[in-house]
C-alpha positions as CSV (number, residue, x, y, z in Angstrom):
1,X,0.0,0.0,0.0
2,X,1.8,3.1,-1.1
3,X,2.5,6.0,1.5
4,X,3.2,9.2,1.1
5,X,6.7,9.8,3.0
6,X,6.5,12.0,5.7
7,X,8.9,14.9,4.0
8,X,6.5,15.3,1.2
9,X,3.1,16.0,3.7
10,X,4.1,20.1,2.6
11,X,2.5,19.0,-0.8
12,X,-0.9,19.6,0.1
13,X,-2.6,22.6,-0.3
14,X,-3.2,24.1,3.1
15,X,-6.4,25.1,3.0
16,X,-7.7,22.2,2.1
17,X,-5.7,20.1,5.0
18,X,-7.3,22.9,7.6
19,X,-10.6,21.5,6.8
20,X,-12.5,18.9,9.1
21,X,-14.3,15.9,6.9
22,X,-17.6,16.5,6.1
23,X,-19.0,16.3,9.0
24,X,-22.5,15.1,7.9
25,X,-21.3,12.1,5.9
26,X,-18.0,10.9,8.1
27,X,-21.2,10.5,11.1
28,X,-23.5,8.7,8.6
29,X,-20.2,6.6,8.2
30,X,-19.6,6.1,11.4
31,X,-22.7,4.9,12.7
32,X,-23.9,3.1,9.5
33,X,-22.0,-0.4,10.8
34,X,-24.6,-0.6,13.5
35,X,-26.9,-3.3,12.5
36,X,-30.5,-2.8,12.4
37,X,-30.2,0.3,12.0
38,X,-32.9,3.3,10.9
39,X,-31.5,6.1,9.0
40,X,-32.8,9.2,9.3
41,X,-29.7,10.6,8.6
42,X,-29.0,11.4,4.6
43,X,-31.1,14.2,2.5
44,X,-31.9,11.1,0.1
45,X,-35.5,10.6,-1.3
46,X,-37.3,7.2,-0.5
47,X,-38.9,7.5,-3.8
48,X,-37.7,6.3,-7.2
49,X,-37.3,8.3,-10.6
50,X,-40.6,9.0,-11.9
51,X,-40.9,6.4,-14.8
52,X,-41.6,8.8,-17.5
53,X,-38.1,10.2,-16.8
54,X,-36.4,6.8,-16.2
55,X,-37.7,6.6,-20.1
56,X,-36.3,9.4,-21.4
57,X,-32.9,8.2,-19.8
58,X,-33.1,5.1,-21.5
59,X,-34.1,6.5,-25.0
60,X,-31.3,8.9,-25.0
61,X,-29.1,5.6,-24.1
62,X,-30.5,4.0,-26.8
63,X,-30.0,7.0,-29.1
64,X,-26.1,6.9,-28.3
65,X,-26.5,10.7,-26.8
66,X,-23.2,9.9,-25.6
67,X,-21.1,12.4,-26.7
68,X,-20.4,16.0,-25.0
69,X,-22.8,18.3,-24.8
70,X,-22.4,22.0,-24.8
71,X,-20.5,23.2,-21.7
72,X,-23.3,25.3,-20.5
73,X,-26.0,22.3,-20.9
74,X,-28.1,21.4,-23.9
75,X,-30.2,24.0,-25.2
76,X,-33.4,22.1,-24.9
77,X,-32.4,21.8,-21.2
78,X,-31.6,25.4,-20.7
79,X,-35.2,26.7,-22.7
80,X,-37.0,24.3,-20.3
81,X,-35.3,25.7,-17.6
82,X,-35.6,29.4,-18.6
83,X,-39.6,28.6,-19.4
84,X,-40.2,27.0,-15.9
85,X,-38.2,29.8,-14.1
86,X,-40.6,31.9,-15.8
87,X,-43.5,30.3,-15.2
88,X,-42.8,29.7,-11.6
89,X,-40.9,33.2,-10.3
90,X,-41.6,35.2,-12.9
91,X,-38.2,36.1,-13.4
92,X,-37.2,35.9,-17.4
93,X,-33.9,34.3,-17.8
94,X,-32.0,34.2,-21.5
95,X,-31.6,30.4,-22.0
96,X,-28.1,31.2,-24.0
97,X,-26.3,33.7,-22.1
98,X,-28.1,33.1,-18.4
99,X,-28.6,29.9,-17.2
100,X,-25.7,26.8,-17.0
101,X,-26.6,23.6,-16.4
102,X,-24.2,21.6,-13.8
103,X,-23.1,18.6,-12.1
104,X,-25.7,18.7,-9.2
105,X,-26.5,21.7,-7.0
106,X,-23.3,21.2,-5.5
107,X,-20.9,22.0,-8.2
108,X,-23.1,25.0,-9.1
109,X,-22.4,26.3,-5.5
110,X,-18.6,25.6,-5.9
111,X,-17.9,27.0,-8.9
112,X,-19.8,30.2,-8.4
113,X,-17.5,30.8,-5.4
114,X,-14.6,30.0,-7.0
115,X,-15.7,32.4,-9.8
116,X,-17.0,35.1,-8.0
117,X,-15.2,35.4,-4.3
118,X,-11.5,36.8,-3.7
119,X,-9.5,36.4,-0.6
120,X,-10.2,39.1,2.0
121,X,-14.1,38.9,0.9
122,X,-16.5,38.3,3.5
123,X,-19.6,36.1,2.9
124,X,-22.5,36.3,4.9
125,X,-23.5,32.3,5.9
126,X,-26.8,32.0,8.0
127,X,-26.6,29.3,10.4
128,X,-27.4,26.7,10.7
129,X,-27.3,25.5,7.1
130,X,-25.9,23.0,5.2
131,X,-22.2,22.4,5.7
132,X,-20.8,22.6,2.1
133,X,-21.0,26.8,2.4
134,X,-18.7,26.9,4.7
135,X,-15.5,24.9,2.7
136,X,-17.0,26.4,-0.8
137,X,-16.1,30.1,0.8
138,X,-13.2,29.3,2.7
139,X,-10.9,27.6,-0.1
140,X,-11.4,30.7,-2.3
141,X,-9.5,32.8,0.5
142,X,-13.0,34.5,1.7
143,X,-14.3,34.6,4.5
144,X,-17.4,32.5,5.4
145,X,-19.0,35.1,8.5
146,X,-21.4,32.6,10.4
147,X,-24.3,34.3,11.7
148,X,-26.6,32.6,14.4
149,X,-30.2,32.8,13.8
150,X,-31.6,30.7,16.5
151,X,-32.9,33.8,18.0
152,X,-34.7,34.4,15.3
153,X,-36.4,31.3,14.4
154,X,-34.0,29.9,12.5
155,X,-34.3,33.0,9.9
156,X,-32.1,35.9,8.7
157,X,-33.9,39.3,9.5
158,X,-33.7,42.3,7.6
159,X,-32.4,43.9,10.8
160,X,-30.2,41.2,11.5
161,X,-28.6,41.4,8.3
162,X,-27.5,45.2,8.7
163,X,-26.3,44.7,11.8
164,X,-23.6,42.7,10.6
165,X,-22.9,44.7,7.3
166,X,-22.2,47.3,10.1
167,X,-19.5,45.3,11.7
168,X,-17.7,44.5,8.2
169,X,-18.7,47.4,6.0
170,X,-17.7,47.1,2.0
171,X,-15.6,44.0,3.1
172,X,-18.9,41.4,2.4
173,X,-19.3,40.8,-0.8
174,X,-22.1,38.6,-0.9
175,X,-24.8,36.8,1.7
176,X,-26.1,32.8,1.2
177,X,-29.4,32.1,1.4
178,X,-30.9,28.6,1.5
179,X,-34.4,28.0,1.7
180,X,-36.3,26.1,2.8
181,X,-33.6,25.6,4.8
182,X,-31.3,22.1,5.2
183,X,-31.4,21.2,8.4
184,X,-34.3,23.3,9.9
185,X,-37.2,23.2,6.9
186,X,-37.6,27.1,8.0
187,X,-38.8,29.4,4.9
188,X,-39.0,33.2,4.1
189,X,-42.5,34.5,3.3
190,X,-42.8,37.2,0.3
191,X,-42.7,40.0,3.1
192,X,-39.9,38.8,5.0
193,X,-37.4,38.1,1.2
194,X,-38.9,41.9,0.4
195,X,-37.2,43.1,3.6
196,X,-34.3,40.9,3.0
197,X,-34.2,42.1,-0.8
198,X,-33.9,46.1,0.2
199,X,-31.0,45.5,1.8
200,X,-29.2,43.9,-0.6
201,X,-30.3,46.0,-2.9
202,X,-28.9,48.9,-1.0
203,X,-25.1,47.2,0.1
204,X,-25.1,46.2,-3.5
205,X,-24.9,42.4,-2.2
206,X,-24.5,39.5,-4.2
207,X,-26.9,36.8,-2.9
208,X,-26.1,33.1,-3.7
209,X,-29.5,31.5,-3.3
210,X,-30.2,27.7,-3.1
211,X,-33.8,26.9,-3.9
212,X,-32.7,23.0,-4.1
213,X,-36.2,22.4,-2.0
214,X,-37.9,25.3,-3.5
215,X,-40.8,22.2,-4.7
216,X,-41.1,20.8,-1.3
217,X,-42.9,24.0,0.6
218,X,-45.8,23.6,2.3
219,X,-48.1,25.5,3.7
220,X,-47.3,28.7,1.8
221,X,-46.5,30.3,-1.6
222,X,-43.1,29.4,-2.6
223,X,-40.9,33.3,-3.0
224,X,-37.8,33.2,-4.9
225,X,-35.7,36.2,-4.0
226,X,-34.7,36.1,-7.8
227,X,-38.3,37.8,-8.5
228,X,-37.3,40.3,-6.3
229,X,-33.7,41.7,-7.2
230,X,-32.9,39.4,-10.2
231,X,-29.8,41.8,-10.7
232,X,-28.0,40.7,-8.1
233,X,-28.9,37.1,-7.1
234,X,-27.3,33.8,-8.7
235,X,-30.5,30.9,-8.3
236,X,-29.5,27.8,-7.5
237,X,-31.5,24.6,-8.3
238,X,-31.9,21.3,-9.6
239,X,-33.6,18.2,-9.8
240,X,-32.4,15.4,-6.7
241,X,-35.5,16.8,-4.3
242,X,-37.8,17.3,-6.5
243,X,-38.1,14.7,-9.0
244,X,-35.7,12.3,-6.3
245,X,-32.7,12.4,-8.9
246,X,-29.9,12.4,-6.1
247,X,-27.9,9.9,-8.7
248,X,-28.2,11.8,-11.9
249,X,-26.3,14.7,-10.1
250,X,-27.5,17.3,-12.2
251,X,-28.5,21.2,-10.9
252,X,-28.6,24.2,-12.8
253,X,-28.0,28.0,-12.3
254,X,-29.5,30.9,-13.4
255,X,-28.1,34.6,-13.0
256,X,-27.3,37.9,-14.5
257,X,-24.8,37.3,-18.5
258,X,-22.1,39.0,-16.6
259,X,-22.4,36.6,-14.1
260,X,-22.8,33.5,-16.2
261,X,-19.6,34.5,-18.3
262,X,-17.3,34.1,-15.0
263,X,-18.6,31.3,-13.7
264,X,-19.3,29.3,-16.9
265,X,-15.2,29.4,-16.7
266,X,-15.1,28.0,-13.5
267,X,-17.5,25.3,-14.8
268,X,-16.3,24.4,-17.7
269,X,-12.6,23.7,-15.8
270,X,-14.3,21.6,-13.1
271,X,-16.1,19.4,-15.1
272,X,-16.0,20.6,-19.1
273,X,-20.2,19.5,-19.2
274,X,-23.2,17.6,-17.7
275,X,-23.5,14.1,-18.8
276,X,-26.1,13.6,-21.5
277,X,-28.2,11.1,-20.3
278,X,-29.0,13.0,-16.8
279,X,-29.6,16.1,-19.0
280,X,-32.1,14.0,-21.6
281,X,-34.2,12.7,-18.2
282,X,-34.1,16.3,-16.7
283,X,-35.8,17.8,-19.6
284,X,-38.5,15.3,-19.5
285,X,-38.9,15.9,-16.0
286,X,-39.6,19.6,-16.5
287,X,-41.4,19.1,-19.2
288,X,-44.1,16.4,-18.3
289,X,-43.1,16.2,-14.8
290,X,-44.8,19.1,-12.8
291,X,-46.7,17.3,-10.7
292,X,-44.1,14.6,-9.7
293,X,-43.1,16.7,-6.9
294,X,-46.7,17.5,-5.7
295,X,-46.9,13.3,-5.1
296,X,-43.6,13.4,-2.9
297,X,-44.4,16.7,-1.3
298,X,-48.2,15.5,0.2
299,X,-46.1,12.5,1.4
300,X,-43.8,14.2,2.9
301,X,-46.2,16.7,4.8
302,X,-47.5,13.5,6.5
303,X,-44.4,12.2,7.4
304,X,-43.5,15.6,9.1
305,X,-47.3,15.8,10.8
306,X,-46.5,12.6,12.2
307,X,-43.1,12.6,13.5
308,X,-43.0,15.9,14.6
309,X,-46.2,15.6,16.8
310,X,-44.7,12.2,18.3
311,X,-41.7,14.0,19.1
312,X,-43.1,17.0,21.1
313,X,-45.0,14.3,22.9
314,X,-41.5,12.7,23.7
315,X,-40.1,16.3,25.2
316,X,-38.2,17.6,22.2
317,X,-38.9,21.0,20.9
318,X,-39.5,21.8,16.9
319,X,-39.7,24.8,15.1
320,X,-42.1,22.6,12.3
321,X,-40.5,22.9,8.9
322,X,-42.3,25.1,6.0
323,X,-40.6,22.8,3.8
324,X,-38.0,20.7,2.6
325,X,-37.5,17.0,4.2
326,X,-35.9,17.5,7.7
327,X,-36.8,17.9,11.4
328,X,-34.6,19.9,13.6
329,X,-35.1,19.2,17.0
330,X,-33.7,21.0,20.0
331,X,-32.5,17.6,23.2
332,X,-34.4,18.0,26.4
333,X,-32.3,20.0,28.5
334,X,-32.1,17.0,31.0
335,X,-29.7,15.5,28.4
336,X,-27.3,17.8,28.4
337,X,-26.4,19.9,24.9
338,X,-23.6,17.5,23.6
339,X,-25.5,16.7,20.3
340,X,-22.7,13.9,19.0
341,X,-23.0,12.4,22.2
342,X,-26.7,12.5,22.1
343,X,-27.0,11.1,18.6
344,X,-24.1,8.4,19.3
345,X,-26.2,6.9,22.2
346,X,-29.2,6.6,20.1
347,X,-27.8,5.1,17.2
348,X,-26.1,2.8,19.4
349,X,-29.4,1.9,21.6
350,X,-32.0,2.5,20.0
351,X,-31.0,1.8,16.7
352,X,-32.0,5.3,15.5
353,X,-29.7,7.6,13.4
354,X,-29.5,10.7,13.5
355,X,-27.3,14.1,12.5
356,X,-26.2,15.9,14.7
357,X,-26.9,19.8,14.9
358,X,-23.7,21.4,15.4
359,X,-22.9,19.6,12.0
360,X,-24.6,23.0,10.8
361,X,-22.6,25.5,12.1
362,X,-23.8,28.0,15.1
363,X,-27.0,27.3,16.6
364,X,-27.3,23.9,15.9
365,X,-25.9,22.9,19.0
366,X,-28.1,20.9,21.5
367,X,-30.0,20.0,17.9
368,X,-29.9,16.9,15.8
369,X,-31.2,16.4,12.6
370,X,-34.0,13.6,11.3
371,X,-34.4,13.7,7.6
372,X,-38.2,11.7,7.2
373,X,-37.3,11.0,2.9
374,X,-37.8,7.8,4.5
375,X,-40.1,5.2,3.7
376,X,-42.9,5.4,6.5
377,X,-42.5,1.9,8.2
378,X,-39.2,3.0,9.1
379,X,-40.8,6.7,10.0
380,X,-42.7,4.3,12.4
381,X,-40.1,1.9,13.8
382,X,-37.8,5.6,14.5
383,X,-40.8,6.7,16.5
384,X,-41.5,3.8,18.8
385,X,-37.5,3.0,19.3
386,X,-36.8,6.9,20.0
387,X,-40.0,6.9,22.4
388,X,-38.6,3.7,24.5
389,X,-35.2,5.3,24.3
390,X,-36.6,8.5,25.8
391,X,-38.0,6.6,28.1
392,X,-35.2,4.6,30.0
């Protein structure tokens, strides 16, 4: 087995050796051995591929669409896209010069830092969130400023935001947004983003907005801050929540030409183009596929009805999710606020597994994370072993 010789280690870039594993999947690792085991841990649908797409795939197998595709996505992707950003925000998007199709929401994330941030920026993160912001900022040289919104119910204010464009001044460059949000479900509602918009508007702010779950909402409209200050926000999306594509691994985002130009560059470095296949399935799901996510969302609401009401009945306390797939659930104070310790034991004894909250950044402590994309015998069997285990 070949090892790297100690007086070589200063090869590695140092930013990248500063960072901690991602933390969400090294604890699905470790507690994945444990046999028996319900997971409630991964943001992965239950559901399969909505057969009409599975066919499309297969069609453009059989087609030998196998070759590479334009770097910014296959035109018949990027109208679809434009037409259902259109139809659903009401934000008009050139399917040529503003949208690029990518490799999952996660590359788009990645290579719009890496095209947009320098070192010294500072990049408002509202916590908790989902854990990738944090490394996407930090390797550019930027500065990832973390900004607790417990307080608030899990939301960014208006007010909040000033208050820390006070502290840094012209140094922030940008603010993330992620909603509904991964791990707490929480959404904005049309007057809170208009509050939210103002500002940003007025620091000429770049907002980097994740609308991954943007399908799964709930109980209200769905507000993309896009329709409200399209000039200065870059929408991220894509199809593993809605349409339960987690494999394909494709997202898409859509943003202002100059905008497009830089990152396209980024883009086309990381990964030259989507696959074809993926792209052929995603079409067909925006297509013909609008109400696939309507099926998975009225299953999901039930899910969270269920498991949420069980688990205020078991002592925990829940700020109930607008959306998305996860509950984010504060420990009974009798159990101390040690969230890896917490979720350890009860993967360990009750068989349950969880993530825990300080996974997310600030205010996750004291929190762990269930994620009900799970198929609901194993919603039930979580309930029952986390009631026995609250219990004893």
């Amino acid at each position: 087995m070949p090892t790297l010789p100690n007086s070589m280690w200063s090869i590695v870039n140092d930013r990248v050796n500063s960072l901690p594993p991602a933390q969400i999947r090294a604890f699905d690792d470790e507690i994945s051995a444990i046999p028996g085991l319900v997971k409630l841990t991964l943001g992965e649908p239950d559901f399969n591929v909505p057969d009409h797409v599975k066919r499309a795939a297969e069609k453009s197998i059989e087609d030998n669409d196998s070759h590479y595709s334009a770097s910014r996505g296959t035109i018949e992707l990027r109208q679809a896209i434009s037409a259902y950003l259109q139809r659903t925000r009401g934000v008009s998007y050139d399917p040529e010069k503003e949208i690029i199709v990518t490799v999952g929401g996660t590359e788009a994330i990645t290579a719009t830092t890496f095209a947009l941030l320098n070192p010294g920026d500072k990049v408002i993160v509202p916590t908790p969130i989902f854990s990738l912001y944090f490394p996407s900022v930090s390797l550019t040289g930027a500065e990832p400023v973390t900004v607790n919104t417990a307080a608030q119910g899990f939301l960014l204010t208006a007010d909040r935001l000033e208050e820390e464009l006070a502290k840094y001044g012209d140094q922030v460059k940008a603010v993330v947004l992620n909603y509904p949000n991964n791990p707490t479900g929480r959404t904005y509602s049309r007057a809170e983003l208009t509050a939210l918009a103002k500002v940003i508007k007025d620091h000429q702010l770049l907002a980097i907005v994740d609308e991954i779950y943007s399908e799964l909402v709930y109980d209200q409209p769905f507000t993309s801050l896009a329709s409200l200050v399209p000039d200065q926000t870059v929408l991220i999306n894509g199809f593993s929540k809605s349409h339960a594509m987690t494999g394909y691994r494709l997202g898409y985002l859509a943003a202002p030409a100059e905008v497009v130009d830089q990152v396209s560059k980024m883009h086309s470095f990381m990964v030259t183009c989507a696959n074809d296949t993926a792209q052929a399935a995603a079409l067909e799901a925006l297509t013909n596929g609008q109400d696939d996510p309507v099926e998975f969302r009225q299953h999901y609401q039930q899910r969270r009805d269920r498991l949420a009401s069980a688990m205020r009945k078991m002592g925990f306390e829940i700020a109930v999710p607008d959306g998305a797939f996860y509950l984010f659930a504060k420990i009974p104070a009798k159990y101390g606020d040690d969230d890896f310790k917490f979720a350890r034991e009860l993967a360990r004894k009750a068989k349950v597994g969880v993530i825990p909250g300080s996974a997310f950044g600030p205010g996750g402590e004291g929190h762990i994370r269930l994620s009900y994309a799970a198929a609901d015998q194993n919603i039930d069997l979580a309930i029952d072993r986390l009631a026995d285990f609250m219990k004893n």
